[in-house]
PALUMLUM-468126 format. One line per 5 residues: their letters; for each residue y, z negated, x of C-alpha. Coordinates in Angstrom, 2 decimals, always signed. Each point is the difference from the previous one (the first is absolute). Example, Ala and Ser with C-alpha at 12.3 -4.5 7.8 and 13.67 -1.06 7.14 Angstrom:
// PALUMLUM-468126
AS	-4.50,-7.80,+12.30 ~ +3.44,+0.66,+1.37
//
This chain:
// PALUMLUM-468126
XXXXX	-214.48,+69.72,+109.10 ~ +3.87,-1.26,+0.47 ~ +1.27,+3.59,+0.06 ~ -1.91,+0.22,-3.46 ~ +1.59,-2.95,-1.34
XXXXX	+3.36,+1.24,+1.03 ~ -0.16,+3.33,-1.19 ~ -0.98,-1.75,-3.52 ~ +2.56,-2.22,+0.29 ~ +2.36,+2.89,+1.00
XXXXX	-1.22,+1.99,-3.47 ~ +0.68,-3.41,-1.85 ~ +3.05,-0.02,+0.55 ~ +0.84,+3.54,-0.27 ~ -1.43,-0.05,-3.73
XXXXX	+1.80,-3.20,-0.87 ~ +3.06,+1.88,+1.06 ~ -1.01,+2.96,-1.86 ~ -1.33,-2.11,-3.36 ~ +3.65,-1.75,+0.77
XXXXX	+1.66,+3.41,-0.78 ~ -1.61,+1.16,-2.50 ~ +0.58,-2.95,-2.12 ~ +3.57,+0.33,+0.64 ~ +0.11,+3.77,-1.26
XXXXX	-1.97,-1.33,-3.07 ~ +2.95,-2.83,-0.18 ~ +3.12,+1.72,-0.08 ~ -1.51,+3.24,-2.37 ~ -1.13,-3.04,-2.68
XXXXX	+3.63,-1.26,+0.61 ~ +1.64,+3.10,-0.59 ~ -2.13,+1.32,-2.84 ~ +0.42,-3.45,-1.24 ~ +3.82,+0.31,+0.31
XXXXX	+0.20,+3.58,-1.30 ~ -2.16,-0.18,-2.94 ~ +1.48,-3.86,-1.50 ~ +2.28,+1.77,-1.80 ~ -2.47,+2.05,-2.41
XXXXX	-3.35,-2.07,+0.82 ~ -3.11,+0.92,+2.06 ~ -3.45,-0.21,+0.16 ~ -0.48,-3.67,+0.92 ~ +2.55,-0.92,-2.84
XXXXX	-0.19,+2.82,-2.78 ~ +2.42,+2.25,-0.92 ~ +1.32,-1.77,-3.11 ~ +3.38,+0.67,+1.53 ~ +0.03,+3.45,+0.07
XXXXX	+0.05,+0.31,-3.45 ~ +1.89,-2.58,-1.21 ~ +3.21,+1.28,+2.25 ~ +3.19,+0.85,-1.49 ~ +1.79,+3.15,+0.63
XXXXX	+2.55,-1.56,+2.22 ~ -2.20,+0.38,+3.34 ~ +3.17,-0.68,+2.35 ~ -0.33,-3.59,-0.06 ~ -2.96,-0.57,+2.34
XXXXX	-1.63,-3.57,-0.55 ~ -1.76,-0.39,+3.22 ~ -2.81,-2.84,-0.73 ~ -1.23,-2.29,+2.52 ~ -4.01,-0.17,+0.98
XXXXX	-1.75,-2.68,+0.82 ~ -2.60,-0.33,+3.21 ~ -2.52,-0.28,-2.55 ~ +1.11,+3.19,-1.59 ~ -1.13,+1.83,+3.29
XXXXX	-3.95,+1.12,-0.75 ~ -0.90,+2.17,+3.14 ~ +1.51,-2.56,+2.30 ~ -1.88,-2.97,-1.63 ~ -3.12,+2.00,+0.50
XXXXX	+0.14,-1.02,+4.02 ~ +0.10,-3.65,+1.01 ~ +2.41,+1.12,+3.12 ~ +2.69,+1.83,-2.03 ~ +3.47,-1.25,+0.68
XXXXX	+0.77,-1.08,-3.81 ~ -2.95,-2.46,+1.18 ~ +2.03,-1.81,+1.74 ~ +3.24,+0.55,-2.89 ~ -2.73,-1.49,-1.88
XXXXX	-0.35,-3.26,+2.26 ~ +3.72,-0.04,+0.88 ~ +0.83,-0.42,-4.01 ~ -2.64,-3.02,-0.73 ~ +0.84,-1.54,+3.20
XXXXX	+3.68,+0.12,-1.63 ~ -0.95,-1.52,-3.23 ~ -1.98,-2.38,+1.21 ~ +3.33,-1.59,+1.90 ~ +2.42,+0.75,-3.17
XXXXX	+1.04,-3.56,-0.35 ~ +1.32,-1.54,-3.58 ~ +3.25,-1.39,-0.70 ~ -1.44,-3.49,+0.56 ~ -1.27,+1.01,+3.81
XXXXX	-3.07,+0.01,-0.73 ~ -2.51,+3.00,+0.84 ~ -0.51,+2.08,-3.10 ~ -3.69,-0.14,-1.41 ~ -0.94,-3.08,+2.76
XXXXX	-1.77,-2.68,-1.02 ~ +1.14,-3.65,+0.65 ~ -0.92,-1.24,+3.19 ~ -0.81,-3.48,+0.46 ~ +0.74,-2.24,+3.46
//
């Protein structure tokens, strides 16, 4: 029965590594589609840019994306831009005001 429980254990891992992966590849494709099509627009955002572009194409605006921007990535709760995700609130949630205070903290009372 232990040899069975390690061999699952072994196949565990092996497909966490593998899911690992694979989520990657799906990571940096969205990044660079999202890169290469900010310009004109793309299916998560519309193509209102394409048509609307002047005939000077030289000048290349590149235009950020947001982690929230990234739809096949979202669709897995261990994609990296998870953790983008939880890095960025964990950020504003430390953001302190001018005063020194914690921005969007309540008042806490000794």
């Amino acid at each position: 029965m232990s040899s069975t429980l390690a061999a699952l254990q072994q196949r565990k891992e092996r497909l966490d590594e593998e899911l690992k992966q694979v989520e990657k590849q799906v990571y940096d494709l969205e990044t660079t589609y999202l890169n290469e099509s900010s310009q004109y627009g793309n299916v998560l955002k519309g193509f209102e840019g394409f048509l609307s572009q002047t005939k000077n194409t030289s000048q290349k605006k590149a235009r950020n994306f947001k982690p929230e921007d990234r739809l096949f990535s979202l669709s897995s709760s261990s994609s990296p831009v998870v953790d983008e995700i939880a890095a960025e609130r964990a950020e504003e949630k430390t953001v302190t005001t001018q005063s020194g205070r914690k921005a969007g903290g309540g008042t806490t009372y000794r």
